[in-house]
N, CA, C and O atoms as a CHARMM CRD file, in Angstrom:
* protein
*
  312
    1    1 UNK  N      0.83100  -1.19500   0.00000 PROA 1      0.00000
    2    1 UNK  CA     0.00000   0.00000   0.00000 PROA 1      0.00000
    3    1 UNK  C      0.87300   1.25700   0.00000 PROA 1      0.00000
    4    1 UNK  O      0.32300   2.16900  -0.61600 PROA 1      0.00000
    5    2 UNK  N      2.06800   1.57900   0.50500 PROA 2      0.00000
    6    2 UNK  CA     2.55400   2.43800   0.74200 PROA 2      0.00000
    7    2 UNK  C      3.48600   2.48200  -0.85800 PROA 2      0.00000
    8    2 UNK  O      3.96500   3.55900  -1.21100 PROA 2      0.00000
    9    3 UNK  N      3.64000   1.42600  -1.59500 PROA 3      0.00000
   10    3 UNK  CA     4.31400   2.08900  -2.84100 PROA 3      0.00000
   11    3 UNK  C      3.32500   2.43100  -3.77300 PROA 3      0.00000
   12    3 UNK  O      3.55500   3.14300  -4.75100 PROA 3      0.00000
   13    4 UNK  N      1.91800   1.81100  -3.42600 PROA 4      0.00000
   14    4 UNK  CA     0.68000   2.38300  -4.26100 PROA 4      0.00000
   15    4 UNK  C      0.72600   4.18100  -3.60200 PROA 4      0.00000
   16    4 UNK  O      0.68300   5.05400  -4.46900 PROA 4      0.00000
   17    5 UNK  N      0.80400   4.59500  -2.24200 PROA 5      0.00000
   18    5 UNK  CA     0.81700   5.79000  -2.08200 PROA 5      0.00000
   19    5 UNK  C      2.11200   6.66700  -2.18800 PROA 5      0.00000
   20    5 UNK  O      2.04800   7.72900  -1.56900 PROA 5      0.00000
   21    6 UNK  N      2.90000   6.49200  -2.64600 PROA 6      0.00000
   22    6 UNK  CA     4.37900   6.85800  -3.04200 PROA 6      0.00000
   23    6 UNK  C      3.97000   6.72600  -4.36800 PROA 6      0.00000
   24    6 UNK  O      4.96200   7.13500  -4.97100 PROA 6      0.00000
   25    7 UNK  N      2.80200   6.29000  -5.55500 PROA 7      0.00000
   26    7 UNK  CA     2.88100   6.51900  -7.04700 PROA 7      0.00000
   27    7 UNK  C      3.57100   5.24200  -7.67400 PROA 7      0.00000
   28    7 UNK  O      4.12200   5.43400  -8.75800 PROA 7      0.00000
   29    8 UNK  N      3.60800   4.21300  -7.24800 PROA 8      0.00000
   30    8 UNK  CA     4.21700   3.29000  -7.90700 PROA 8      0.00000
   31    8 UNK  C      3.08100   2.35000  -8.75600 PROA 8      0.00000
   32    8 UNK  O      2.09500   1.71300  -8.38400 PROA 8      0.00000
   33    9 UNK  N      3.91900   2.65800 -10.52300 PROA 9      0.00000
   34    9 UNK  CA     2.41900   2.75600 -11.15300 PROA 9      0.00000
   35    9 UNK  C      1.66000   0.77000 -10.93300 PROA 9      0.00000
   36    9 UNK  O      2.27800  -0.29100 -11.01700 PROA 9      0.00000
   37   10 UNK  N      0.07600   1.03900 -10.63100 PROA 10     0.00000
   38   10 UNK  CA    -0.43100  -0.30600 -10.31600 PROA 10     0.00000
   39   10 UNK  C     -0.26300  -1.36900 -11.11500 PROA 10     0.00000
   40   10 UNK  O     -0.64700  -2.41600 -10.59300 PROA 10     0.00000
   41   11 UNK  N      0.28000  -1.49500 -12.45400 PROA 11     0.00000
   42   11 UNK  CA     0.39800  -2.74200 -12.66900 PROA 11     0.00000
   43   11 UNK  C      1.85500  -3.19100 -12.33200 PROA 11     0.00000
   44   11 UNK  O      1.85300  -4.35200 -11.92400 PROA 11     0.00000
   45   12 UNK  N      2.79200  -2.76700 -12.36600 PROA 12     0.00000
   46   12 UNK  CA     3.94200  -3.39800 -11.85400 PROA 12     0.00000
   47   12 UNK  C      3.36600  -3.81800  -9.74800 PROA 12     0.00000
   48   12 UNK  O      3.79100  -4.95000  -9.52100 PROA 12     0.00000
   49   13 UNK  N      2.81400  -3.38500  -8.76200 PROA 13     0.00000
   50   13 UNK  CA     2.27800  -3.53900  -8.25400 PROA 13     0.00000
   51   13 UNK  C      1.85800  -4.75300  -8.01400 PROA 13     0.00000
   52   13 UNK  O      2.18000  -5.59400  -7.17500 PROA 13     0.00000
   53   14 UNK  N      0.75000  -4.71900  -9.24700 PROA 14     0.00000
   54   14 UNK  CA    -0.01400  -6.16300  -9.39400 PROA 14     0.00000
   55   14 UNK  C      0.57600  -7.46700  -9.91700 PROA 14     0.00000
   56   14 UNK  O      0.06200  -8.58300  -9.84900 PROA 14     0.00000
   57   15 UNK  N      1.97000  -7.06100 -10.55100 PROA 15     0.00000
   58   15 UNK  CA     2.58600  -8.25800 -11.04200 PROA 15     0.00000
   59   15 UNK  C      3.36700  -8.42300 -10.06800 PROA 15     0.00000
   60   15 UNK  O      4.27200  -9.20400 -10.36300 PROA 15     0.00000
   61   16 UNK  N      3.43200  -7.95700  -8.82600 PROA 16     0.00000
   62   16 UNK  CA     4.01600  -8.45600  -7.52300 PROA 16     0.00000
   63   16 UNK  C      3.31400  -9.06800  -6.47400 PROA 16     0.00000
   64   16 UNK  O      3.84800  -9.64100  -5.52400 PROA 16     0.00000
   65   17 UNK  N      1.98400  -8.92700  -6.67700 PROA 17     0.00000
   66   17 UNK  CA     0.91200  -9.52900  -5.71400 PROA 17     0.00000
   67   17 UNK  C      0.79800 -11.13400  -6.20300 PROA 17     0.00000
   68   17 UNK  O      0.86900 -11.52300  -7.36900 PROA 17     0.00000
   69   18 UNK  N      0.61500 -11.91400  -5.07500 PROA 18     0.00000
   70   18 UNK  CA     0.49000 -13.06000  -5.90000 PROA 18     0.00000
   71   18 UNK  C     -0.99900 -13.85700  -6.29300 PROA 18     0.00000
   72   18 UNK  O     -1.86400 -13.58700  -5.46000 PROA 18     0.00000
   73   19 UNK  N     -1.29300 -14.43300  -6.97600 PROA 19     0.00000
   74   19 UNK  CA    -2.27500 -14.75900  -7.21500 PROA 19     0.00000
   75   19 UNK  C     -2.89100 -15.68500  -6.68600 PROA 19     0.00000
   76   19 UNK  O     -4.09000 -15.44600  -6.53700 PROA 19     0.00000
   77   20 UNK  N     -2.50000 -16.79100  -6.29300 PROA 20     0.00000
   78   20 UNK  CA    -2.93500 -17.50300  -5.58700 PROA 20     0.00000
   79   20 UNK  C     -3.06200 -17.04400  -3.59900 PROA 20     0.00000
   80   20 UNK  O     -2.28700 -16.34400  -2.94700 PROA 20     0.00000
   81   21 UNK  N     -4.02900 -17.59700  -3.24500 PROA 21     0.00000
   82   21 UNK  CA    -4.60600 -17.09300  -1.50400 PROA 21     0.00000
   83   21 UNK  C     -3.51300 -17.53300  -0.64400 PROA 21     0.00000
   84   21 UNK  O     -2.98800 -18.62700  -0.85200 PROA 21     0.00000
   85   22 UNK  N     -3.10700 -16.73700   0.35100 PROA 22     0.00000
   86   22 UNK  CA    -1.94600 -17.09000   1.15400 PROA 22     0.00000
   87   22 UNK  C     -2.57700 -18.31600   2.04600 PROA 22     0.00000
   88   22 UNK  O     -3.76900 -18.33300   2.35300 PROA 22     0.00000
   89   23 UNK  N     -1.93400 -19.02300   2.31000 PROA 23     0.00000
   90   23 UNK  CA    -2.65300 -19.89400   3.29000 PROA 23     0.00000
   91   23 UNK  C     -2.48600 -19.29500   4.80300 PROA 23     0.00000
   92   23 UNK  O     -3.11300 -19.91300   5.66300 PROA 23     0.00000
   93   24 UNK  N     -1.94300 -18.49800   5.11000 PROA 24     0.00000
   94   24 UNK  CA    -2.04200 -17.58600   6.67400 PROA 24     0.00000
   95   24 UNK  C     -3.45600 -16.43700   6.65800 PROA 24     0.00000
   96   24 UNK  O     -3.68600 -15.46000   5.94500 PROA 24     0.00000
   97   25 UNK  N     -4.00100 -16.88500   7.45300 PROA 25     0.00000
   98   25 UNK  CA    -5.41600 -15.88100   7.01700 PROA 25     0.00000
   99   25 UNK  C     -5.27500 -14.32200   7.51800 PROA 25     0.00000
  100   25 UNK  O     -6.14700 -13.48200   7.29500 PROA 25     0.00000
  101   26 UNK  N     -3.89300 -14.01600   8.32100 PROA 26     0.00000
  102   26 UNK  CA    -3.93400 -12.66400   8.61100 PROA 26     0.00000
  103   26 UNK  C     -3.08200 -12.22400   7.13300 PROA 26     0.00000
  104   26 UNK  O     -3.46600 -11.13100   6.71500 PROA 26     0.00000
  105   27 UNK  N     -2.32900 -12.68100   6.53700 PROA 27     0.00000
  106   27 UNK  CA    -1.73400 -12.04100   5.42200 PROA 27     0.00000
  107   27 UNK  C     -2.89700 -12.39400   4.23000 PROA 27     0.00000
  108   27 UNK  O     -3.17500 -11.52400   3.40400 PROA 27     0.00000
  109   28 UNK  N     -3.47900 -13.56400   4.19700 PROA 28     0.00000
  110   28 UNK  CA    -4.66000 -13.18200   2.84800 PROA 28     0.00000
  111   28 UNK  C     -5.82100 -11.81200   3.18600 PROA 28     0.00000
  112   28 UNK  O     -6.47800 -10.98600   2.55200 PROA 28     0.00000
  113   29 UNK  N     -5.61400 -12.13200   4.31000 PROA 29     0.00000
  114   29 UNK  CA    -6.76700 -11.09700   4.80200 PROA 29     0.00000
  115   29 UNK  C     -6.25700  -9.65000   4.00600 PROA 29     0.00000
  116   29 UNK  O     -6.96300  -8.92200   3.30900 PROA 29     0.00000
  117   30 UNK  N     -5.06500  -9.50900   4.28000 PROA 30     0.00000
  118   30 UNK  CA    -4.07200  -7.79100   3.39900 PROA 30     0.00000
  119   30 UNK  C     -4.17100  -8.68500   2.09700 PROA 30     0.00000
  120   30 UNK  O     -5.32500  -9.10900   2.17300 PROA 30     0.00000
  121   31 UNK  N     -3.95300  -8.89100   1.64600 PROA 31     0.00000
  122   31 UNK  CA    -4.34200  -9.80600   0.07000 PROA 31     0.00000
  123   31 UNK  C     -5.41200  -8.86600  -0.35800 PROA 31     0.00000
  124   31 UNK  O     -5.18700  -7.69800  -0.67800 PROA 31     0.00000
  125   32 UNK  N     -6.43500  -9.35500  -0.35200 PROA 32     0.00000
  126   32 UNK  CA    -7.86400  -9.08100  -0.84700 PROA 32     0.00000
  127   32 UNK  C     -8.25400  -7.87400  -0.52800 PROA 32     0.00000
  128   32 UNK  O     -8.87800  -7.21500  -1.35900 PROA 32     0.00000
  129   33 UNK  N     -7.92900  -7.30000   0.87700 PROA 33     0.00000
  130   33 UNK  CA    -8.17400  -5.54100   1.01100 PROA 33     0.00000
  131   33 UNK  C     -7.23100  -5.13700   0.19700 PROA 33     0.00000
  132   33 UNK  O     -7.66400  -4.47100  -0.74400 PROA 33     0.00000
  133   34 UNK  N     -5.94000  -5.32300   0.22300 PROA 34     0.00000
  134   34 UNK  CA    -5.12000  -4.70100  -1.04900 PROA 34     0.00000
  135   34 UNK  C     -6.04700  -4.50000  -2.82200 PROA 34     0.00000
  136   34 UNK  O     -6.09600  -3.64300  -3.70400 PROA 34     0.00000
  137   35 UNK  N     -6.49100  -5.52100  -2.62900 PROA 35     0.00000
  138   35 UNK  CA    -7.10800  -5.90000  -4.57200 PROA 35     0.00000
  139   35 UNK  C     -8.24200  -5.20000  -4.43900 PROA 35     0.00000
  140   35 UNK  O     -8.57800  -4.60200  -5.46100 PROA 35     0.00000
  141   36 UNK  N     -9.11700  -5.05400  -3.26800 PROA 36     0.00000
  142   36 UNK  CA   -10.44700  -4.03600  -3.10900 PROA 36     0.00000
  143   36 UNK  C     -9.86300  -2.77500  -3.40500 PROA 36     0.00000
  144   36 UNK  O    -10.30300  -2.07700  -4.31800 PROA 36     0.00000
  145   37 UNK  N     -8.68600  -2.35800  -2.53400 PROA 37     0.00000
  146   37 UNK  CA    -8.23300  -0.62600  -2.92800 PROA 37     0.00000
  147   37 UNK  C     -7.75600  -0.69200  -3.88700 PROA 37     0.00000
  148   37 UNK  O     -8.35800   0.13400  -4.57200 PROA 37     0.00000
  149   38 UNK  N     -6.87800  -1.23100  -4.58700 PROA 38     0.00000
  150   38 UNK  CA    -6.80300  -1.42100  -6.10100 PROA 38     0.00000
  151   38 UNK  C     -7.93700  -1.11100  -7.04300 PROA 38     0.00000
  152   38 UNK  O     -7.86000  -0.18200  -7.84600 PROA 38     0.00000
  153   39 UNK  N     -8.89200  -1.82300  -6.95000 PROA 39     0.00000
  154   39 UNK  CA   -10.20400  -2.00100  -7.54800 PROA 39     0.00000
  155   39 UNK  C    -10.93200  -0.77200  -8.05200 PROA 39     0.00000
  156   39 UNK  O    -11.35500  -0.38000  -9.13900 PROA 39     0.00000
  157   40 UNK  N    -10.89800  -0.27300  -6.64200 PROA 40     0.00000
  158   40 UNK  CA   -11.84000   0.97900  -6.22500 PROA 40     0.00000
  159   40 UNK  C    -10.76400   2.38600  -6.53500 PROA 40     0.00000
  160   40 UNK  O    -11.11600   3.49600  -6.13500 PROA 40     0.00000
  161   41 UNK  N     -9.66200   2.23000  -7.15700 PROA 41     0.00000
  162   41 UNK  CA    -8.53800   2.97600  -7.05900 PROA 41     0.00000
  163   41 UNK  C     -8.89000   3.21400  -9.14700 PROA 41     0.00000
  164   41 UNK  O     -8.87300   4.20200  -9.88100 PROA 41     0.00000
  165   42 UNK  N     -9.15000   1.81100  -9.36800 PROA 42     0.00000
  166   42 UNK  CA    -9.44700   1.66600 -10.86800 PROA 42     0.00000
  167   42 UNK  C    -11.29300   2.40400 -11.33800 PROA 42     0.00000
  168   42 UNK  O    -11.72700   3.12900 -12.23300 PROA 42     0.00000
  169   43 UNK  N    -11.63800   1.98600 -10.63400 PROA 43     0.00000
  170   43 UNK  CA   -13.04200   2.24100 -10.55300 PROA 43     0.00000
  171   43 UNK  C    -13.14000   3.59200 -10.70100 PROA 43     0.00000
  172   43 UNK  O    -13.42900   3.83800 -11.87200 PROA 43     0.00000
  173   44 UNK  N    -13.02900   4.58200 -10.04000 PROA 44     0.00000
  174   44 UNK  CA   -12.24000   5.92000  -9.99700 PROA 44     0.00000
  175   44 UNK  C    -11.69400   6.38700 -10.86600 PROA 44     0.00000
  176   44 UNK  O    -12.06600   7.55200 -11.00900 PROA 44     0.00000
  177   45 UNK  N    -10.78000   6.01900 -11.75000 PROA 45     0.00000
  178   45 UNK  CA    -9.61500   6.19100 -13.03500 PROA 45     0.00000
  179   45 UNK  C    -10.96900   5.74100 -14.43000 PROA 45     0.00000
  180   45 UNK  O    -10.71300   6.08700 -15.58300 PROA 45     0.00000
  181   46 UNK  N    -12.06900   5.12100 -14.18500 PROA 46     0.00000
  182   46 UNK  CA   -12.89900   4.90200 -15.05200 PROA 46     0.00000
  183   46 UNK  C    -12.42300   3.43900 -15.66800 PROA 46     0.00000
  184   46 UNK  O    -12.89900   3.12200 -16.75800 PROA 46     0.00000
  185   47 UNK  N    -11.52100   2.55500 -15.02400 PROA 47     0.00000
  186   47 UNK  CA   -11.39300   1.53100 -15.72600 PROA 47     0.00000
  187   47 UNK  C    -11.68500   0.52200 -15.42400 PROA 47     0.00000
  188   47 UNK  O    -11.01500  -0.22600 -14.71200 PROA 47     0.00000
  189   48 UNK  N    -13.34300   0.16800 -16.17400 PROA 48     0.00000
  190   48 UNK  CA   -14.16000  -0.51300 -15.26300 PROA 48     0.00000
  191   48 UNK  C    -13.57400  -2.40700 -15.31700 PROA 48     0.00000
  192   48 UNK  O    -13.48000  -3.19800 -14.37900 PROA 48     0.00000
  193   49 UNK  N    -13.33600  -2.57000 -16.51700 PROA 49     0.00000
  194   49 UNK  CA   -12.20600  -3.65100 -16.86100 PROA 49     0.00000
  195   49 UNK  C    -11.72100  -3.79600 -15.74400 PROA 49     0.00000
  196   49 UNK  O    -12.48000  -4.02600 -14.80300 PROA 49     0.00000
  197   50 UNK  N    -10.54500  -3.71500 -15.57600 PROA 50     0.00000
  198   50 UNK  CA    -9.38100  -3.72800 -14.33200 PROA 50     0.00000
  199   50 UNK  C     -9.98400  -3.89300 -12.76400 PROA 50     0.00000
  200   50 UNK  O     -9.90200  -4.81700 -11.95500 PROA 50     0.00000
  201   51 UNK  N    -10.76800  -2.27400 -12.69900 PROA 51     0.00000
  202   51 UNK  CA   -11.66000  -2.69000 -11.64300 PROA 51     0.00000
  203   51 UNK  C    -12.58600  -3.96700 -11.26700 PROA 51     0.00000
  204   51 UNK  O    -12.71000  -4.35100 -10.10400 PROA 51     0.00000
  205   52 UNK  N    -13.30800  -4.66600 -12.51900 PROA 52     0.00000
  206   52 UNK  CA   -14.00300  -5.59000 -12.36500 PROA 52     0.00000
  207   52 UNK  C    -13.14200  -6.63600 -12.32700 PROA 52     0.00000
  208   52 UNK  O    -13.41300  -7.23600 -11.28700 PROA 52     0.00000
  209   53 UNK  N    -12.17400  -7.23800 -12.93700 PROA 53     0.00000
  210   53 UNK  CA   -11.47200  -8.19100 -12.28400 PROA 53     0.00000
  211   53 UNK  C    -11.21000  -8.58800 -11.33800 PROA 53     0.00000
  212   53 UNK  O    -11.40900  -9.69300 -10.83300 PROA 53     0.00000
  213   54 UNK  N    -10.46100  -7.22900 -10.80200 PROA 54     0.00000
  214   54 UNK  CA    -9.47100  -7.23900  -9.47600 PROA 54     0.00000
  215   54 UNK  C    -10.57600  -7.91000  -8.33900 PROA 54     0.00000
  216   54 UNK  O    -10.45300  -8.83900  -7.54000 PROA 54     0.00000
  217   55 UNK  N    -11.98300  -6.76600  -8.73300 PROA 55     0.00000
  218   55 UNK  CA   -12.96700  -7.24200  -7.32400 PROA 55     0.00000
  219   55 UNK  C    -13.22500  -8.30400  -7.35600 PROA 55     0.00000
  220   55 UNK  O    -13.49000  -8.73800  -6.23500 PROA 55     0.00000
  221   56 UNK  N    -13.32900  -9.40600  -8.56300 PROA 56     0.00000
  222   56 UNK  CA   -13.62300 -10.99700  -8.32200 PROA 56     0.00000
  223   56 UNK  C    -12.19500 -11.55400  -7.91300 PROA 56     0.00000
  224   56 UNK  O    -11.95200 -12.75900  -7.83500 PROA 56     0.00000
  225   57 UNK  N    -11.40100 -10.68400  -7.69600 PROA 57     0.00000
  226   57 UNK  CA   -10.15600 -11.73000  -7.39000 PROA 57     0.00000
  227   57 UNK  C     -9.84100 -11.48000  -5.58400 PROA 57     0.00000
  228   57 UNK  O     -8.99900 -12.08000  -4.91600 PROA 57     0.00000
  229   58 UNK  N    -10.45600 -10.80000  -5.27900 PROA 58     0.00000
  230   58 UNK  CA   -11.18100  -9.84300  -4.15600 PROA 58     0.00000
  231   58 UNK  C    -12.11500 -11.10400  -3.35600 PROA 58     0.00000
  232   58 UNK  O    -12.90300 -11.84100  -3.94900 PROA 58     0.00000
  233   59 UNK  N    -11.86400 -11.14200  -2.09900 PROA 59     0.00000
  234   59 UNK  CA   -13.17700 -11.67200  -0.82300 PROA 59     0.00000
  235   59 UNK  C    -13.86800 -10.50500  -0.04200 PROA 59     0.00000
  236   59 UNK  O    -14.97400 -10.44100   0.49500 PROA 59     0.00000
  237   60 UNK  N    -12.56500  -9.35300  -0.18900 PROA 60     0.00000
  238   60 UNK  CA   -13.06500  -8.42600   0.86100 PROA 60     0.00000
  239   60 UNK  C    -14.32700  -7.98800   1.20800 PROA 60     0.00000
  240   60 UNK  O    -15.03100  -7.69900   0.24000 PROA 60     0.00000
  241   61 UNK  N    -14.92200  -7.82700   2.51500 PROA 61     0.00000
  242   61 UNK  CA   -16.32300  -7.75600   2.29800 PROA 61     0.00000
  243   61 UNK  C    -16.82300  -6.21200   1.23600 PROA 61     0.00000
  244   61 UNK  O    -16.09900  -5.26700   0.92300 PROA 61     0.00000
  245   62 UNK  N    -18.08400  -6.41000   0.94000 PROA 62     0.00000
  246   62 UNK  CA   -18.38200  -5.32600  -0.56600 PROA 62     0.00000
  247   62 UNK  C    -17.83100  -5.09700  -1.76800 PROA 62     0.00000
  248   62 UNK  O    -17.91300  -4.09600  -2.47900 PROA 62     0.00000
  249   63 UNK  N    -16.78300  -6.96300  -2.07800 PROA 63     0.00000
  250   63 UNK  CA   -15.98800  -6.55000  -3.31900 PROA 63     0.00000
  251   63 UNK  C    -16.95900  -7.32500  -4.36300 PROA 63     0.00000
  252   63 UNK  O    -16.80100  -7.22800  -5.58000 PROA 63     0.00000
  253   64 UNK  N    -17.98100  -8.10500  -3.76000 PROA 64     0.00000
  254   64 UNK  CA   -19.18300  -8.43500  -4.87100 PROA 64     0.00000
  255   64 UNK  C    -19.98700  -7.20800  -4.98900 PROA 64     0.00000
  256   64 UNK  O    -20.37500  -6.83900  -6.09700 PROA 64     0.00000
  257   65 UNK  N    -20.24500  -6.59100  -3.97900 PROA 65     0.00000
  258   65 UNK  CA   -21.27800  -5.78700  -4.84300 PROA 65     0.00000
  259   65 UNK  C    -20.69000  -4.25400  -5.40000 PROA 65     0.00000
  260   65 UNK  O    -21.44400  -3.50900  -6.02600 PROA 65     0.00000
  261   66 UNK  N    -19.19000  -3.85200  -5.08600 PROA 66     0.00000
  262   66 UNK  CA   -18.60100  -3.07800  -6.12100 PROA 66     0.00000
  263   66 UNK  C    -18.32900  -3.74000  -7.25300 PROA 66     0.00000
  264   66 UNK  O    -18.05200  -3.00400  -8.20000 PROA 66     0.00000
  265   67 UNK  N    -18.31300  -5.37400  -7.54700 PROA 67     0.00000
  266   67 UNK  CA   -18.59400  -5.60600  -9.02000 PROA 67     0.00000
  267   67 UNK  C    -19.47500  -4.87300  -9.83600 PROA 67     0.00000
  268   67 UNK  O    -19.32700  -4.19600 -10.85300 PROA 67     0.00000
  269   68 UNK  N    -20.67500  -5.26400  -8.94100 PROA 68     0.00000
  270   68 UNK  CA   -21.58900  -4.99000  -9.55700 PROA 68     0.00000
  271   68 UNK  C    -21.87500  -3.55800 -10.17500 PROA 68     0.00000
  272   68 UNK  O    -22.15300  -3.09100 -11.28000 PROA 68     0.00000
  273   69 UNK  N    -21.66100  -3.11200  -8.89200 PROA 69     0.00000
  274   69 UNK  CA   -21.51100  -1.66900  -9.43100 PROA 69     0.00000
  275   69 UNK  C    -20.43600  -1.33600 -10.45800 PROA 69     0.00000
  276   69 UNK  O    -20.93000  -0.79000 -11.44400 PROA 69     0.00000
  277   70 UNK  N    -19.54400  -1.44600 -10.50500 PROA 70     0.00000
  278   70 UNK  CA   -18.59900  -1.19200 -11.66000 PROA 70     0.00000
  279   70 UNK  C    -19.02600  -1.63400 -13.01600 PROA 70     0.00000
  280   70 UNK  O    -19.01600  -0.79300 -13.91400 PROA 70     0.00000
  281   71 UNK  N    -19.41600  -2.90800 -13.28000 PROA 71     0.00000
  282   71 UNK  CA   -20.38300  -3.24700 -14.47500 PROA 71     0.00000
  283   71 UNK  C    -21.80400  -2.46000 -14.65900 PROA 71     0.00000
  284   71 UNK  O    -22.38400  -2.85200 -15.67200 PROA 71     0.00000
  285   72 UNK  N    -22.30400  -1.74600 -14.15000 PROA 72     0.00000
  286   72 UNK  CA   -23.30500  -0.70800 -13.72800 PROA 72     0.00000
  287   72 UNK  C    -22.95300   0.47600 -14.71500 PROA 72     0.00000
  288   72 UNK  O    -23.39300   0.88400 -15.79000 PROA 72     0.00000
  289   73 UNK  N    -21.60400   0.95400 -13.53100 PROA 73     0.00000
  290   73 UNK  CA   -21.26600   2.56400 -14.43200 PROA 73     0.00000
  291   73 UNK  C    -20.40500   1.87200 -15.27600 PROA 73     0.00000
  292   73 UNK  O    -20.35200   2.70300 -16.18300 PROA 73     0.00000
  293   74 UNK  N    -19.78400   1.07700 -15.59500 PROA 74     0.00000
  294   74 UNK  CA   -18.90200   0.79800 -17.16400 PROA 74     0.00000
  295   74 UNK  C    -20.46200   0.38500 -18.36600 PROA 74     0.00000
  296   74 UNK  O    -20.26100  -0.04100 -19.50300 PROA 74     0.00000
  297   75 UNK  N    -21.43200   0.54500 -17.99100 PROA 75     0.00000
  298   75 UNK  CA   -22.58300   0.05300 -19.09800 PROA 75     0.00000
  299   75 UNK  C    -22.53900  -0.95100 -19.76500 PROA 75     0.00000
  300   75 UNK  O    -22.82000  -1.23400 -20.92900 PROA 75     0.00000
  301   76 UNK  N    -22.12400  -1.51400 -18.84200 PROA 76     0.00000
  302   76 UNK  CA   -22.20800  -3.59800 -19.11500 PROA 76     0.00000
  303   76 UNK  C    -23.26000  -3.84500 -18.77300 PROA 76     0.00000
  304   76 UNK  O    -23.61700  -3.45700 -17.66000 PROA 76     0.00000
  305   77 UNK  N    -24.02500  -4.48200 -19.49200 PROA 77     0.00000
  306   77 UNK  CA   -25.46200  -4.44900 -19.05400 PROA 77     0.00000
  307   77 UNK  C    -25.14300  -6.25000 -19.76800 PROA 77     0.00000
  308   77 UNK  O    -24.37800  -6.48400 -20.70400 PROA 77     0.00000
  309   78 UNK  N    -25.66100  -6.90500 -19.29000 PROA 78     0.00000
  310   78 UNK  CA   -26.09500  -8.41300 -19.40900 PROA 78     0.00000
  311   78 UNK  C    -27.13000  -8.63000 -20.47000 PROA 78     0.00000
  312   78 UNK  O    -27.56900  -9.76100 -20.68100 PROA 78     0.00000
């Protein structure tokens, strides 16, 4: 979080996060809030793409229904 707030641009970031769930539940736990502020960091920047990924890759609680919302205002309509 702190090289996301120092400007360190998010996809190099994200190619440092790992993808698979930590098996220690206090470090997955920073996992998934990390990929929510990510998300919502994209969401913001208008990139509803990116944003919508990240939040399914996301448990954090409200990262299903900022999906939703992000497919909402990106005018993804089903």
């Amino acid at each position: 979080r702190q090289r996301f707030d120092l400007g360190e641009p998010l996809e190099e970031l994200l190619a440092g996060l790992p993808g698979e769930p930590y098996a220690n539940p206090w470090l997955e736990g920073r996992r998934v809030k990390l990929l929510f502020q990510f998300a919502q960091h994209c969401e913001k920047q208008r990139d509803f793409d990116l944003a919508q990924r990240l939040y399914r890759q996301s448990s954090h609680p409200g990262a299903r229904l900022r999906a939703i919302r992000s497919l909402e205002r990106g005018e993804r309509f089903a």
